[in-house]
MARGU-662905 format. One record per residue (C-alpha): y, z, x. Coordinates in steps of 0.001 Angstrom, whole numbers, plus 500000, padded with zeros to 6 digits. Layout:
residues N
YZX...
end
This chain:
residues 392
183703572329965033187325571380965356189393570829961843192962569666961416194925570509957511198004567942958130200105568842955025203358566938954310206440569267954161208347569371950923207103565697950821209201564537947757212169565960948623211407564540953122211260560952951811214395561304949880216126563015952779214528560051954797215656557313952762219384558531952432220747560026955514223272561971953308221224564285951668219766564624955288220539569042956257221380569465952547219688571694949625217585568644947262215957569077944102213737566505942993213356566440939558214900566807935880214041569374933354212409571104936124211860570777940175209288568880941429209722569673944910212410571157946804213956570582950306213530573653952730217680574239953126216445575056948957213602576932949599215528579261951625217647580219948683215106581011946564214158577861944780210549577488944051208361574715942178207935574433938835210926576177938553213297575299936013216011572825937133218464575567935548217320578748937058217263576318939844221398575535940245222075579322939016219960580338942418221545577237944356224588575768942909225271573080945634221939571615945283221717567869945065219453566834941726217789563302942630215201561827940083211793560857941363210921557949942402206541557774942089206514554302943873208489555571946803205747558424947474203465556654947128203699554584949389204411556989952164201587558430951329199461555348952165201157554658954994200276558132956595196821558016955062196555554781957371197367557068960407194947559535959428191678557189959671193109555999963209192693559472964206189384559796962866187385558279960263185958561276959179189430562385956757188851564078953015192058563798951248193091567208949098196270565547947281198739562546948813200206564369951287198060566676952547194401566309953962191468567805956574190432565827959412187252566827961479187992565874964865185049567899966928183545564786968075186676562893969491187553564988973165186204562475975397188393559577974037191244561556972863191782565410973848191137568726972858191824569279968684195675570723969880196218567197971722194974565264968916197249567228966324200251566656968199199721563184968691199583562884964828202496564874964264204626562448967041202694559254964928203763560397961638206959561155962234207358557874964375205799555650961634206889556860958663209853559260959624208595562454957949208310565789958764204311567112959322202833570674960116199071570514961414196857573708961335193819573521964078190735575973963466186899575748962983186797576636959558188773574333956620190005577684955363191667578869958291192820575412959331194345575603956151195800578873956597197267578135959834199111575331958609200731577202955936202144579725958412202827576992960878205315575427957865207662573728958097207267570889960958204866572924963171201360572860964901199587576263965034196152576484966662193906578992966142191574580147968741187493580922968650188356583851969878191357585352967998190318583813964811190667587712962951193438589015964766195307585915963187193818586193959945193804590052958891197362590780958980198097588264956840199307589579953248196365588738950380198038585729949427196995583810951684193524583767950464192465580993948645191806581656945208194412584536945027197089583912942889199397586465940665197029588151938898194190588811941597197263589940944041198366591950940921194948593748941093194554594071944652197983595592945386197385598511942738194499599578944301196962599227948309195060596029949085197819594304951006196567592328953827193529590208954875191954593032956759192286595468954216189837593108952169187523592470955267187254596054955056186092596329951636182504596673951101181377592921948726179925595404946157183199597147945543185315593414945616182542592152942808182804595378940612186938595043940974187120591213940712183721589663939186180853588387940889182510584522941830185782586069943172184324589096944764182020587272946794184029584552947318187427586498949108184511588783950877183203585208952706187341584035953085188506587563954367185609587205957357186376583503957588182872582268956285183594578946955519180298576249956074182561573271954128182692570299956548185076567265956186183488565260953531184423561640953257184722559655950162184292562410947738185671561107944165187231563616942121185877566028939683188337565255936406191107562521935366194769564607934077197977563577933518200819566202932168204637566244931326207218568804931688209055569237928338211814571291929417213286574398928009214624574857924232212542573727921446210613571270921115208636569953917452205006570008916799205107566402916248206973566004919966204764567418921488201797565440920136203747562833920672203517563649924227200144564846924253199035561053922765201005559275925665199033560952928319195857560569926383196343557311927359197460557508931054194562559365931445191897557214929569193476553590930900192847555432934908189052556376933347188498552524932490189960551317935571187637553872937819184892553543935204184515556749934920183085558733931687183824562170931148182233564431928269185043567526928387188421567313927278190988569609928804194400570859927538196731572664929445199863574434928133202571576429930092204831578440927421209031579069927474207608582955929080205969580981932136202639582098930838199461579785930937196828578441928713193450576275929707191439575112926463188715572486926470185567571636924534182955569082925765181819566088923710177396565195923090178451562230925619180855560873927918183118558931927046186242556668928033187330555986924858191471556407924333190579557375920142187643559999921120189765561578923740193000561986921771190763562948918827189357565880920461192624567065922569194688566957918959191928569559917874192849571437920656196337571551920658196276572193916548194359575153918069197380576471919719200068575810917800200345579349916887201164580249920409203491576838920621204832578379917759205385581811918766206182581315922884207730577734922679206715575445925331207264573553928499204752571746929843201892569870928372198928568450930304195290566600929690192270566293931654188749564909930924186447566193933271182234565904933712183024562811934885180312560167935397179992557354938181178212554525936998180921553528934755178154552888931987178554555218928835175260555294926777175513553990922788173769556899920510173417555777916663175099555122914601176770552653917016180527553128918031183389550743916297183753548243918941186968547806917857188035550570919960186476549252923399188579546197922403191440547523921718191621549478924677190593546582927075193554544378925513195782547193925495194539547622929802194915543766930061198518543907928813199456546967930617197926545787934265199748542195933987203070543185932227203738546897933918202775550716932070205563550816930026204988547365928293203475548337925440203842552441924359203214554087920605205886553978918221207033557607918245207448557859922157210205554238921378213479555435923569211243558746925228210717558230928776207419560243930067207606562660932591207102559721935943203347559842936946203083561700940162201076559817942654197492560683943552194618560017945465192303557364943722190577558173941416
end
């Protein structure tokens, strides 16, 4: 098997550099109350994403701030999509600018994998004039990998036959699935590298990290990875969310904000017809610490009014820790999502004047633009842009 990971670099902040040659070599933030991506001549002074746009200028003062423009992106993102399926058909898109493409198949017609990936990299950057690194491995994890260390603008191929030697030295985050906390945990017990986890017995990773995570860095660390390329895979929840930026913000803000994406989300449900029975909210407090809640509804539903209904529960729920932490970011999801589009009536039967009002409110919105018609208390608020994704 033969996988390519073709991941954008800094892909916000490339097209922006692309579309005005004088930010072109210079440190760009894209972004307001907080960065949404930075340029590389940013990254190497220490700016990271979501980092606030403040902390941001203190770490890089001659950065250039440029708001984000969704429409731009997206579009680049179809455009190198496109070149994608003329490599191969067989191409499962992760996010807009990154994806795995399985091309084990295509050496009679078009080279080995490390021809193929450099011939994308020269098509991309001829097409569309951006910047691409492509990892080449048998796995999706290590292709993965491999284009993460190959960043930025690089191919990296990793051989059959040297597929640990690459792998174990590499520190623990690198693992999929390892983020602050599991690092946290492996480095106080000297767990640094790859190998030191491939060296680990599975019994001792489950009894240190639970049964799900133990297992599953065991299988990464000795690169077991059976995932093939899957094509046309829809995705497993609809979310939306909004940076608030620092300083404080009112309760009745941020439902205001919380109500607004309610209905992002639930107008992209309709237009995928796609039910979902669990509400998610996601909150990131003024100390950078996290919070997931959800509960799931008896059915699905795509319903703007149930939705809201049950994420206001939720975020009255929290508003002790709003209170207490302050916040910065507020985001919904509905996930268990359905494909047939058809949501089943249970008695007593639903108002229909909800599915109306939402289809007029979807008519009006589709013909006029999003911002047409909004709720009263976001008048004169502009939502955090919607950041293009794959369909839905």
């Amino acid at each position: 098997m033969a996988i390519l990971h073709a991941d954008l670099d800094s892909f916000y902040a490339s097209v922006e550099q692309r579309d005005d040659p004088r930010l072109r070599g210079r440190p760009v933030l894209v972004g307001g109350g907080v960065v949404l991506a930075a340029s590389y001549e940013a990254k190497a002074r220490g700016v990271r994403t979501p980092m606030g746009l403040a902390q941001a200028r203190a770490l890089c003062p001659d950065a250039i701030v440029v708001p984000p423009r969704m429409h731009a992106y997206s579009e680049a993102s179809k455009r190198v999509f496109e070149i994608f399926r003329d490599t191969t058909p067989l191409v499962e898109g992760i996010s807009i600018d990154e994806a795995f493409l399985d091309v084990s198949g295509l050496r009679r017609i078009r080279g080995g994998p490390e021809e193929i990936a450099a011939t994308l990299r020269a098509d991309v950057r001829a097409r569309t004039g951006l910047p691409i690194t492509v990892g080449v491995a048998r796995t999706k994890f290590l292709a993965k990998v491999a284009s993460g260390v190959g960043k930025p603008d690089g191919l990296l191929v990793v051989p059959a036959d040297g597929e640990l030697d690459f792998l174990h030295p590499l520190p623990v985050e690198r693992l999929w699935g390892v983020g602050p906390v599991t690092a946290a945990k492996l480095h106080a017990r000297q767990i640094h590298t790859v190998g030191h986890v491939a060296r680990i017995g599975e019994a001792a990773l489950v009894a240190m990290l639970g049964a799900g995570a133990g297992r599953h860095l065991h299988a990464l660390a000795h690169n077991h990875d059976p995932r093939r390329v899957r094509v046309g895979v829809r995705r497993g929840s609809v979310g939306s969310q909004s940076a608030l930026g620092r300083g404080p913000h009112a309760f009745a803000e941020v439902d205001a904000v919380l109500a607004a994406l309610v209905d992002r989300v639930a107008r992209r449900m309709r237009a995928a017809g796609r039910p979902g029975r669990t509400v998610m909210l996601r909150l990131r407090f003024g100390d950078y610490t996290r919070a997931t809640r959800s509960r799931s509804l008896l059915k699905a539903t795509m319903s703007t009014r149930a939705i809201l209904e049950t994420a206001r529960v939720l975020l009255s729920a929290a508003r002790p820790l709003i209170t207490e932490r302050g916040i910065t970011l507020v985001g919904v999801a509905v996930g268990n999502l359905d494909g047939g589009g058809a949501v089943q009536p249970e008695l007593p039967f639903d108002d229909p004047h909800d599915e109306g009002l939402d289809s007029a409110l979807d008519a009006i919105r589709d013909r006029f633009g999003a911002g047409s018609v909004t709720r009263a208390d976001r008048l004169g608020r502009d939502l955090h842009a919607a950041a293009p994704i794959l369909p839905d």
